[in-house]
DOZA-923485 format. One record per residue (C-alpha): residue in one letter; x, y, z. Coordinates in steps of 0.1 Angstrom, whole numbers, plus 5000, padded with zeros to 4 digits. Example, Ala and Ser with C-alpha at 12.3 -4.5 7.8 and 13.67 -1.06 7.14 Angstrom:
A512349555078S513749895071
//
This chain:
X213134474113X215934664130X218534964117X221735074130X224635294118X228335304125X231435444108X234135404088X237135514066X237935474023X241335544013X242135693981X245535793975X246735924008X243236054014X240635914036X236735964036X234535884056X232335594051X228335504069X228135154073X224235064073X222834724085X219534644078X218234314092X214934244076X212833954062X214033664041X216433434031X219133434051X222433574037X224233904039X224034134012X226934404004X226234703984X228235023980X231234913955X233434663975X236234513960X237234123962X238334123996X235834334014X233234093998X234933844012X233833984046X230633824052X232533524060X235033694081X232333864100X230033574110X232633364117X233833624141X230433704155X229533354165X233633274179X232733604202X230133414219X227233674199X223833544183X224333544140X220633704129X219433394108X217533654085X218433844056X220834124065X221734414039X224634624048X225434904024X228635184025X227735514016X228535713998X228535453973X229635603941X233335573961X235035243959X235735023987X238734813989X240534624016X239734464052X239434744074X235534754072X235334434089X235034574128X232334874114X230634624097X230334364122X229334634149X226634734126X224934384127X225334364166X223834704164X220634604146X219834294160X220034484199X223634314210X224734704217X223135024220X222735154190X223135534197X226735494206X227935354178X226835604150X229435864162X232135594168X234635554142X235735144141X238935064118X239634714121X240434344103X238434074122X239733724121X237733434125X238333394161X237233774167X240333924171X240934294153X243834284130X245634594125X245534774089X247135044068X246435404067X245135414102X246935784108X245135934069X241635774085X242135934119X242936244104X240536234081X237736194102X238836434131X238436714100X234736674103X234136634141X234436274150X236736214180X236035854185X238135554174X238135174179X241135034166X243134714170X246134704197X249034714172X247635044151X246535224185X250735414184X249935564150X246035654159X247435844190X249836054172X246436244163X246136464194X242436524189X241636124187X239835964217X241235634209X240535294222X242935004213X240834664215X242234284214X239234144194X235434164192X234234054223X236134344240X234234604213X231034454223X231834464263X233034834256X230234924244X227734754266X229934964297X231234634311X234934594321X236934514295X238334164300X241734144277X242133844258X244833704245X247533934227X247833874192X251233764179X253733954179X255233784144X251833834127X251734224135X255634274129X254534114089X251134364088X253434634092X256934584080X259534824098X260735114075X264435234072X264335504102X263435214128X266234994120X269434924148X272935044139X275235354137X273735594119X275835694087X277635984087X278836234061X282836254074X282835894058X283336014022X287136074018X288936263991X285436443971X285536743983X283836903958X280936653959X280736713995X280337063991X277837003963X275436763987X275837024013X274437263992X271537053977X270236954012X270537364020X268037403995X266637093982X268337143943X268636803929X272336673920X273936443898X276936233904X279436163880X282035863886X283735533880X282735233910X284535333942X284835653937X281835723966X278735803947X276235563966X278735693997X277436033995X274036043983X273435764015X274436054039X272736334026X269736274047X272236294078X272736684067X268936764060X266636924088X264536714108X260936724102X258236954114X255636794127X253236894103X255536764078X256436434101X252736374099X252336354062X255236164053X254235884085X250535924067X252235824031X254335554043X251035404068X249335354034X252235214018X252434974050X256535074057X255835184091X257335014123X255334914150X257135084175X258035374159X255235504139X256135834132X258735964106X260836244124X263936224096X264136294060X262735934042X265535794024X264335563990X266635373965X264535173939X266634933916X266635003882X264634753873X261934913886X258634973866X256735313861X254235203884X256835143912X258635423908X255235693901X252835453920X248935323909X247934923909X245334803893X243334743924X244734933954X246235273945X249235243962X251935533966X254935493944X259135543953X258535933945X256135973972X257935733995X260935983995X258236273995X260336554023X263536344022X265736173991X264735973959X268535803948X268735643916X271835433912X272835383878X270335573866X271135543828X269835153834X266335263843X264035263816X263535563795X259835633801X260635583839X263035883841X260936083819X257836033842X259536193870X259636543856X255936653864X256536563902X260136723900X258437043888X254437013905X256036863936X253136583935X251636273909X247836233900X247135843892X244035823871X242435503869X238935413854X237535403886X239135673909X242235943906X244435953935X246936273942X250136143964X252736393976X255936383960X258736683967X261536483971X265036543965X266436403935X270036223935X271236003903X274035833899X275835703868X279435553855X280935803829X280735473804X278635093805X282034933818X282435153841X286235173846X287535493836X291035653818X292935433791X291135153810X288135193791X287235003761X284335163752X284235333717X282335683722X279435623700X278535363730X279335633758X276835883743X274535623738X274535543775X274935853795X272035993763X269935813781X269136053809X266936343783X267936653780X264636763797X265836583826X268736683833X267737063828X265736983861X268836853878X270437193899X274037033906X276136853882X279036663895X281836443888X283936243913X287236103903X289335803915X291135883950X294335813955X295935713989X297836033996X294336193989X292635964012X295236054038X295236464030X291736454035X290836364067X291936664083X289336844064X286536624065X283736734089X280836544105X277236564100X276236724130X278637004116X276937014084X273736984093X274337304114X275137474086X272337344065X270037474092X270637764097X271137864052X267437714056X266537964083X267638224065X265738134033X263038074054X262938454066X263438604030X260138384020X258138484050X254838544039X254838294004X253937983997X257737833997X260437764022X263237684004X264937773974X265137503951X260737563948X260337903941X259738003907X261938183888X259738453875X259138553918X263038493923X263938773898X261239013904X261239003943X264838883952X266939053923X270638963929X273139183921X273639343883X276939233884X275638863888X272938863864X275939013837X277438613841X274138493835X273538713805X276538603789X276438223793X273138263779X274638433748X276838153746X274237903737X275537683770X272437813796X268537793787X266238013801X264837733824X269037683831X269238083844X266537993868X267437703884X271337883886X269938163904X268237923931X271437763931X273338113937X270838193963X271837873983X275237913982X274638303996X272538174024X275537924031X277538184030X275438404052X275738704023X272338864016X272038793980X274038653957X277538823940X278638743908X281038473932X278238273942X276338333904X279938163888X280437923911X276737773909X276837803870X280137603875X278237333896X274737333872X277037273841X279437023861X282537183858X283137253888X286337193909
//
């Protein structure tokens, strides 16, 4: 009878624990017996593995073997196990020393032939286990990009089993043949950032000034903004460019977004780490589950988290589905979603920027085209709740442009890069005035901090006090206004807001605005 120990990683969520994989190769039948909560496809493994053990040229134990995955009260889904198990085996029965593979980390699909596959969520499992000390990774070829962008990783990128087994005996490690390069391109499908092309830029958007100004503001300090407008008029336009105005990553921030989208499997192979804002824009036929995330198997992240640091856009938005517009208020305010299943609860990151779209009727023309009576207008655009659209910072409307207005307005357009300038440094500046609390930008702090550390002036909060009285701002309203003013003061490089910047961003949060 013979014991040996290796490790590997569970995902839940965008979380990864770590995982001992035990193989015990005793007396009895012969078989291989799996304990520890695996799902479908990691019992399916004890094919995988022998086939891949015996292809590698390595003795199959023709005994009973038990492998069990502890801690076992934490489900185990999916095909990464496959190398650590297999290792494990080799382990037991004397193929490889035993002592070096309890504080190697193996993350790995095996294929019949005994070539390692690569997986998802390789970066959250290298992270993961480099929190508590391991610094040792056997991964497959196509995954080893991501598992290096951990600096602390000692990682070694293997073609198939044989190699594991050679590494670990201290041979040379003879290559075999690369795997496909179609098969790993489909593992891991490329995500928006790593596509070819001219990058979009903001100068495209002719004639909306105002709705220029307005996503200029919102990347300054991630408010959410609705667009208003007929087809044409440049909604889609915009909200598609915003992302070329917003900062760059940090590369704390680059990490978790790159971890999110690894699990989600959206990363490219030769590109694996996020460095730009994440742009996502589900259609509208898109379920809850979609759009929030969850599965009934693999908890999978959702389009909220997918966008999580960059922008969510909702085109047509009065087409989704009720209940899927309403679910996105608790990440809108907590900045995150908790999927509870029956057997686990997964947290996934989700402070995105918000950006819906809509057509001012269900035809969508606009003027004394439109043949819409208004009982059918206000059913439409009633269906984005009240409650929703309290959470929405920028209210716009974009109206049809006209040639001359086309033609007028290229001399004021400006690029990006000029933008973005200015977005950068209104985020410095908030940045310094939050020094020292949990936020960075103005659109997340709450408004209770906002008015007892960062008072604007009395003059400003008199506008405020009267719209209030006025029935037309809530108190939920006043808050998100004064966020809104404080953006537009950074912009402005003022050091709070006047009762200027307090009218004009209780023009753009009740959409009248010009």
């Amino acid at each position: 009878m013979a014991l040996a120990r290796t490790r590997s990683v569970a995902l839940l969520g965008v979380e990864g624990y770590g995982i001992d994989v035990e193989a015990h190769i005793g007396t009895g039948k012969p078989g291989l017996t799996l304990v520890g909560l695996p799902d479908a496809a990691l019992r399916e493994a004890r094919d995988r593995i022998r086939a891949a053990i015996v292809n590698s040229g390595e003795h199959w134990p023709e005994t009973h073997i038990t492998v069990s995955l502890s801690p076992a009260s934490l489900p185990k889904r999916g095909s990464g196990f496959d190398l650590s198990i297999a290792v494990a085996i080799l382990a037991a029965s004397g193929v490889v020393p035993a002592a070096k593979v309890q504080k190697t980390v193996f993350l790995a699909e095996l294929s019949l032939d005994g070539r390692t596959r690569p997986i998802h969520g390789i970066l959250p499992m290298v992270l993961a286990e480099t929190v508590h000390g391991c610094r040792t990774f056997v991964v497959a070829r196509a995954n080893a990009a991501e598992a290096r962008l951990v600096g602390e990783a000692d990682v070694h990128a293997l073609g198939s089993l044989a190699e594991v087994v050679q590494w670990l005996r201290g041979e040379p490690v003879e290559a075999t043949e690369p795997a496909d390069t179609e098969e790993q391109a489909s593992a891991l499908p490329e995500s928006r950032e790593g596509t070819a092309g001219p990058r979009p830029d903001l100068a495209d958007v002719l004639g909306q000034p105002v709705a220029r100004k307005a996503a200029e503001i919102a990347a300054a300090g991630g408010h959410n903004l609705f667009l208003l407008g007929p087809p044409g008029s440049g909604k889609s336009l915009l909200a598609e460019r915003i992302p070329t105005i917003m900062p760059r990553l940090e590369r704390e921030e680059a990490l978790e977004v790159t971890a999110i989208h690894s699990v989600a499997g959206s990363l490219p192979p030769d590109k694996p780490l996020i460095t730009r804002p994440p742009f996502c824009a589900p259609h509208h036929t898109a379920t809850r589950a979609a759009i929030i995330g969850g599965g009934s198997s693999m908890l999978r992240p959702g389009a909220v988290s997918l966008a999580h640091r960059g922008l969510l856009f909702l085109d047509e938005a009065p087409e989704f589905a009720r209940g899927v517009l309403d679910c996105l208020r608790q990440p809108l305010e907590n900045g995150e979603v908790t999927v509870a299943r029956a057997a686990a609860t997964a947290r996934f990151p989700a402070r995105f920027l918000l950006v819906m779209a809509a057509n001012p009727c269900p035809c969508g023309t606009s003027g004394p085209r439109c043949v819409c009576p208004s009982a059918a207008r206000r059913r439409y655009l009633g269906r984005l709740s009240g409650p929703l659209l309290d959470r929405v910072d920028l209210k716009v409307e974009l109206h049809p442009v006209s040639r001359a207005e086309l033609l007028a307005d290229q001399a004021f357009v400006e690029s990006s890069a000029m933008v973005a300038e200015r977005v950068a440094q209104a985020r410095e500046r908030a940045a310094s005035r939050l020094q020292g609390t949990p936020w960075s930008c103005n659109a997340v702090v709450p408004g209770t901090e906002l008015r007892r550390r960062f008072p604007p002036q009395p003059e400003a909060l008199r506008v405020l006090g009267e719209a209030m009285d006025r029935g037309t701002l809530s108190a939920r309203g006043a808050d998100r206004v004064l966020k809104l003013a404080w953006t537009i003061a950074d912009l402005a490089d003022k050091d709070r807001p006047t009762a200027e910047e307090v009218g004009y961003a209780l023009a753009l949060w009740t959409g009248s605005a010009q």
